[in-house]
RODO-2510 file (C-alpha; in nm, 4 decimals, decimal comma):
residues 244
     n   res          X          Y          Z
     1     x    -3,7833    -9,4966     5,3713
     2     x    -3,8363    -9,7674     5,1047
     3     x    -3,5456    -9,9990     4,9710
     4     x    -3,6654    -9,8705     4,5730
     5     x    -3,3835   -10,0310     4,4485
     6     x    -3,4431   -10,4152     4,5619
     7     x    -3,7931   -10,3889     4,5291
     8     x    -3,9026   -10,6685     4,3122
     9     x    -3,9627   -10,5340     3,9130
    10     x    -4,2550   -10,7356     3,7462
    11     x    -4,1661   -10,5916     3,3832
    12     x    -3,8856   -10,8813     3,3325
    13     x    -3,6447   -10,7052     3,1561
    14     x    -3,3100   -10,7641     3,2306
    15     x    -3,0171   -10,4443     3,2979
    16     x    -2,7335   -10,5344     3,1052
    17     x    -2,5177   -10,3359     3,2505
    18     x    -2,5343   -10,0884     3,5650
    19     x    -2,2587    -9,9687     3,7664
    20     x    -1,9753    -9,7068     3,8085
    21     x    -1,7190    -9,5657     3,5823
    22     x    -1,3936    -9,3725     3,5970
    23     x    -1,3437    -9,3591     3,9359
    24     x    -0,9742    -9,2555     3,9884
    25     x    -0,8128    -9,4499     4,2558
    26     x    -0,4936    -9,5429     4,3479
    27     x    -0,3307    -9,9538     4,3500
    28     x    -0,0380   -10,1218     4,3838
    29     x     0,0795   -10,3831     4,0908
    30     x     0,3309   -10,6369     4,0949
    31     x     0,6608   -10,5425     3,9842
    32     x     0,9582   -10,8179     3,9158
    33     x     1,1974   -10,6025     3,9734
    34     x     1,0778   -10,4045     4,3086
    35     x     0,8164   -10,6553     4,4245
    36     x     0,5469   -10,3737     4,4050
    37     x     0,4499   -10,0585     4,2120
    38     x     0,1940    -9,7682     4,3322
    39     x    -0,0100    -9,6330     4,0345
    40     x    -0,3225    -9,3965     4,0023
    41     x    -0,5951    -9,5951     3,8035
    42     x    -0,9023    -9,5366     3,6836
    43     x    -1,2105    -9,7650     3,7863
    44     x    -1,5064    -9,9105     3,6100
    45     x    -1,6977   -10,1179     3,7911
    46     x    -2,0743   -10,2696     3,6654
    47     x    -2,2886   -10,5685     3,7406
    48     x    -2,5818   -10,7323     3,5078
    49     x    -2,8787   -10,7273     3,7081
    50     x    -3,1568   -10,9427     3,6943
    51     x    -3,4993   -10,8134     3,5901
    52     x    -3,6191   -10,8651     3,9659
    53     x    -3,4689   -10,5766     4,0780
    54     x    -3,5459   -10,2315     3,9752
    55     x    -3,1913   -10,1142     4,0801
    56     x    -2,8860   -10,0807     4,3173
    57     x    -2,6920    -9,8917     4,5258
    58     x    -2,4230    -9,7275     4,3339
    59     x    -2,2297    -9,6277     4,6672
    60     x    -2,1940   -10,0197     4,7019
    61     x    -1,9650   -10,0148     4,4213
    62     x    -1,7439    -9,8071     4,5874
    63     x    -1,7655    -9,9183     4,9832
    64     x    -1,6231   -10,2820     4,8033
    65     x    -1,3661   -10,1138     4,6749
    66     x    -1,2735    -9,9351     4,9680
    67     x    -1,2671   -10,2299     5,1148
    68     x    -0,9460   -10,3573     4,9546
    69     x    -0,7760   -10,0177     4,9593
    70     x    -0,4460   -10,0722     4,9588
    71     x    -0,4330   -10,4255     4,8293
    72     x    -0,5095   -10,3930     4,4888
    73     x    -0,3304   -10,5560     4,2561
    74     x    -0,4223   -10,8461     4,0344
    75     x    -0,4194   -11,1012     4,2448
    76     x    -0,7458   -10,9255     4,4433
    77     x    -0,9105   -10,9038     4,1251
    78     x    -1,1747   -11,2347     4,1385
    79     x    -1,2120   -11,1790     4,5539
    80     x    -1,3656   -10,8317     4,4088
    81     x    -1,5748   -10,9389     4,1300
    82     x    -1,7034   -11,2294     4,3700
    83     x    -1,8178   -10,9434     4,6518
    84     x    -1,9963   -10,7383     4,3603
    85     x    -2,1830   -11,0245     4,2171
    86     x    -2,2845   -11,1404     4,5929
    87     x    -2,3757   -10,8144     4,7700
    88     x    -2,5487   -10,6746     4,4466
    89     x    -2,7068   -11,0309     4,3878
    90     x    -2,5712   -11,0202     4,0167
    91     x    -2,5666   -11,2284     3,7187
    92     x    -2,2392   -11,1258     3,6264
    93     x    -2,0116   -10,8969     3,7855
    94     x    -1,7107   -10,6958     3,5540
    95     x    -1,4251   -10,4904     3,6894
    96     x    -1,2045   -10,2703     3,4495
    97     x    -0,8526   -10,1150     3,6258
    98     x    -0,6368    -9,8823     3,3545
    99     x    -0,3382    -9,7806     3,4831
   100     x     0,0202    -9,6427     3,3501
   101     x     0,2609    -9,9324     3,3975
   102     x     0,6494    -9,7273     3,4869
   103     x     0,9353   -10,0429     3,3498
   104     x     1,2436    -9,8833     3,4285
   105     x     1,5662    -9,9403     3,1925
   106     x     1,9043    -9,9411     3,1836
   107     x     1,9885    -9,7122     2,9072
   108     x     1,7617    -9,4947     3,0185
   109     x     1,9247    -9,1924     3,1157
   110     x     1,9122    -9,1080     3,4903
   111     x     1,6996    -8,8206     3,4825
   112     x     1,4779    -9,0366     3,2848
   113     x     1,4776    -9,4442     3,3964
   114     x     1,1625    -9,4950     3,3136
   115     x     0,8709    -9,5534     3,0106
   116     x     0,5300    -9,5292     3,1078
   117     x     0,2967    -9,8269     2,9726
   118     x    -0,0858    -9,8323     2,9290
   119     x    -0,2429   -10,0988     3,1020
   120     x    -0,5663   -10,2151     3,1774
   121     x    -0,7231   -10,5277     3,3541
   122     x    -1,0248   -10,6436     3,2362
   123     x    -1,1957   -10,9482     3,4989
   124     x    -1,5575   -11,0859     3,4785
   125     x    -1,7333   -11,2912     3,6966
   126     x    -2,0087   -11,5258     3,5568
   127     x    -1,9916   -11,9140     3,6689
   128     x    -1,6030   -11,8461     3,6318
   129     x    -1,3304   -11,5861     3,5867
   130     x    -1,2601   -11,4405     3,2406
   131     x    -0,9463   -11,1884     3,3018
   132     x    -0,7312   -11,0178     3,0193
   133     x    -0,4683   -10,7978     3,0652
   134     x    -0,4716   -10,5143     2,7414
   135     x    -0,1258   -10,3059     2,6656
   136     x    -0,0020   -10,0997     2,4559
   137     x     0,3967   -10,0152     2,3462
   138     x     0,4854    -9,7467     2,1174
   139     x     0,7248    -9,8008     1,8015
   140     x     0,9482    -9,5649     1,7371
   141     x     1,2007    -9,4924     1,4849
   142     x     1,5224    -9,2615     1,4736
   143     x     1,4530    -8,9655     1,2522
   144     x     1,8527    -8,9291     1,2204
   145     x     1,9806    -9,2037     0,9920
   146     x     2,3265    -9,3604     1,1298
   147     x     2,5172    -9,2313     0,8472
   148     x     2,4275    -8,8825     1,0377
   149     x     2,5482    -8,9827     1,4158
   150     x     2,5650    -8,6635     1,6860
   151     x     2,7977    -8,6296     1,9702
   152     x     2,7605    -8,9474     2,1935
   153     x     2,6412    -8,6981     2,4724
   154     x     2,3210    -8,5575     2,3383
   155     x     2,0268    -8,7915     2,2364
   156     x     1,9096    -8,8984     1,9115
   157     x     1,5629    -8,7830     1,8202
   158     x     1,2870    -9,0499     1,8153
   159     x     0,9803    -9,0363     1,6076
   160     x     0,7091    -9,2420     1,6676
   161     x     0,6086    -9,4630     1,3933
   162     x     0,2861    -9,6411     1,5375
   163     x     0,1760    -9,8554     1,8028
   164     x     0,1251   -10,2242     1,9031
   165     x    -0,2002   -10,3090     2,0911
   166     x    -0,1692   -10,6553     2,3322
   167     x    -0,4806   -10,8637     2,4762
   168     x    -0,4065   -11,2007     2,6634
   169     x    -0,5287   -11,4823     2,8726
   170     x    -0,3396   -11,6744     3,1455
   171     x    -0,3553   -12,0168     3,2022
   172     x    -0,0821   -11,9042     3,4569
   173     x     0,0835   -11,6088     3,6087
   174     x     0,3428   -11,3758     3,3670
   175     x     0,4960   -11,0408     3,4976
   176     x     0,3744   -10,7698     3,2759
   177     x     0,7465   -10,6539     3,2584
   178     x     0,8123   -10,9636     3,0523
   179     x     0,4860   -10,9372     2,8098
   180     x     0,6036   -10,5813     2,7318
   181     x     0,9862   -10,6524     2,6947
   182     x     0,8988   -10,9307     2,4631
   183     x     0,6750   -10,7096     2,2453
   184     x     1,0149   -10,4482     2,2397
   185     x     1,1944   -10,7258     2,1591
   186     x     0,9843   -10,8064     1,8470
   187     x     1,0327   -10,4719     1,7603
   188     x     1,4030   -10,4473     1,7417
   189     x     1,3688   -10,7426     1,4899
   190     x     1,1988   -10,5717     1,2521
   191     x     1,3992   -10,2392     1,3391
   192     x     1,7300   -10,4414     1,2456
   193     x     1,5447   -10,6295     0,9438
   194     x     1,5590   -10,2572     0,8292
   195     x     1,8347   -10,1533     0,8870
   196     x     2,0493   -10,4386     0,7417
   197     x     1,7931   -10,3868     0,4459
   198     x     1,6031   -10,6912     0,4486
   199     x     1,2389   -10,4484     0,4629
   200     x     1,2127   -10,1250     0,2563
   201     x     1,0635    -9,9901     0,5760
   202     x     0,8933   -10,1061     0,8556
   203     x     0,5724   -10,2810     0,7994
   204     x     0,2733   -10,3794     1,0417
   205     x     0,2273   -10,7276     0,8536
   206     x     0,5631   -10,8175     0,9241
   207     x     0,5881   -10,6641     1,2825
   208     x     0,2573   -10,8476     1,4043
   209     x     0,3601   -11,2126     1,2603
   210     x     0,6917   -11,1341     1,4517
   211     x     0,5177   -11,0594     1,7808
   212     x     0,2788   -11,3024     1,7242
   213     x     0,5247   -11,5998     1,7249
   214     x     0,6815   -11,4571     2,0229
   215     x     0,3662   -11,4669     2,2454
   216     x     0,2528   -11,7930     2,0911
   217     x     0,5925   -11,9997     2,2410
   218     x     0,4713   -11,8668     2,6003
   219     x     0,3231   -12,1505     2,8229
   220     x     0,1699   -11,9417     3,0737
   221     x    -0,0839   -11,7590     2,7677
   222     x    -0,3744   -11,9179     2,6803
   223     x    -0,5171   -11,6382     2,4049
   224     x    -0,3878   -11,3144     2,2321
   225     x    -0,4223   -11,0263     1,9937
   226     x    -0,2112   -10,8392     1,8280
   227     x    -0,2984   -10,5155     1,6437
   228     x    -0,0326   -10,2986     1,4992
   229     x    -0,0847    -9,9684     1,3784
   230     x     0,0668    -9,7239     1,1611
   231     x    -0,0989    -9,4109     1,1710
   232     x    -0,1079    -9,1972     0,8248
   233     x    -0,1633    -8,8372     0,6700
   234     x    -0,5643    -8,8895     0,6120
   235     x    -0,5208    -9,2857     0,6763
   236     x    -0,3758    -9,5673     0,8886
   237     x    -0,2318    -9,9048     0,8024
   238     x    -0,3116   -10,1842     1,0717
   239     x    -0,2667   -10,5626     1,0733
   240     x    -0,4222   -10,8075     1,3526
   241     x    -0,3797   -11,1355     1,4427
   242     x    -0,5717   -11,3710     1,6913
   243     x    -0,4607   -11,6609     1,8685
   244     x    -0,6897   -11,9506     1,8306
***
């Protein structure tokens, strides 16, 4: 049978994108505090192809990553991109890996010592890498007010308020534990600038200059975004800020 797919294509238009896409398959990540962490993530993978080809194999996608089963994490992440951009003969290659992110915590209870994170790794593969990590981390507030405090043995009830959205660049390696425990710890600033009554009430201005500082005083970030929203009845309120 005929190769279709590398047979030469004399229109000259170029394939922006062609690939795979949510492909659910399971990585490890690294983890400061138990070296590694299994996850279940789901997989886009897609390649620009030049207009000499009139295709390619989309079960290539998958046999590379099959290839580094079991050794995922994001230190494989440009010896991937650089096997889809050779074998497929790309001008670019791109590789997308979201996963849930488990930090465990201490005053987490024991039946529940951990918070689930959404992650995802974003590499692509030109003439050199481009990788961002993307997060998110709920805000949430106490609906009880600490005038009203129950028994110390049953928990407080916790409404969420909104949510802070993270992109960054390395110029060197940073556990994710650290990026997200830094965004918490933003947070609890402006949580305590309301309680001791400095704010009315939260606000996603205020909350996203906080934040921003704090990720701005990290060596090992080159670029960030912060977006934090607060989602309404009929509208939402959001404020973003972009490292030059």
């Amino acid at each position: 049978m005929k190769d279709i797919q590398s047979q030469v294509d004399h229109r000259r238009i170029d394939i922006k994108k062609v690939g795979v896409k949510t492909i659910s398959y399971p990585i490890t990540v690294l983890d400061k505090a138990s070296n590694r962490q299994s996850t279940l993530a789901t997989v886009n993978m897609y390649v620009n192809l030049p207009h000499r080809f009139k295709g390619t194999h989309m079960s290539r996608f998958v046999e590379i990553l099959n290839r580094f089963h079991g050794q995922i994490d994001l230190h494989a992440f440009h010896s991937i991109l650089q096997e889809m951009k050779d074998r497929l003969e790309a001008e670019a290659a791109h590789l997308e890996i979201s996963f849930p992110y488990f930090l465990r915590k201490k005053n987490y209870p024991e039946t529940l010592n951990a918070a689930g994170y959404q992650c995802c790794m974003h590499g692509s593969l030109e003439e050199v890498d481009d990788l961002e990590l993307q997060f998110s981390v709920p805000v949430s507030l106490p609906l009880l007010d600490q005038a009203s405090e129950v028994l110390d043995e049953l928990p407080r009830s916790m409404g969420q308020w909104g949510m802070v959205f993270i992109r960054v660049r390395f110029k060197s390696f940073i556990w994710i534990e650290d990026l997200i425990l830094l965004v918490e710890e933003g947070i609890d600033i402006e949580r305590q600038n309301v309680m001791n009554k400095r704010h009315s009430s939260l606000s996603v201005e205020a909350l996203t200059i906080i934040i921003a500082e704090k990720l701005s005083k990290i060596f090992a970030i080159k670029w960030f975004s912060v977006k934090v929203e607060n989602p309404g009845q009929g509208y939402s309120t959001f404020a973003a800020i972009e490292s030059s």
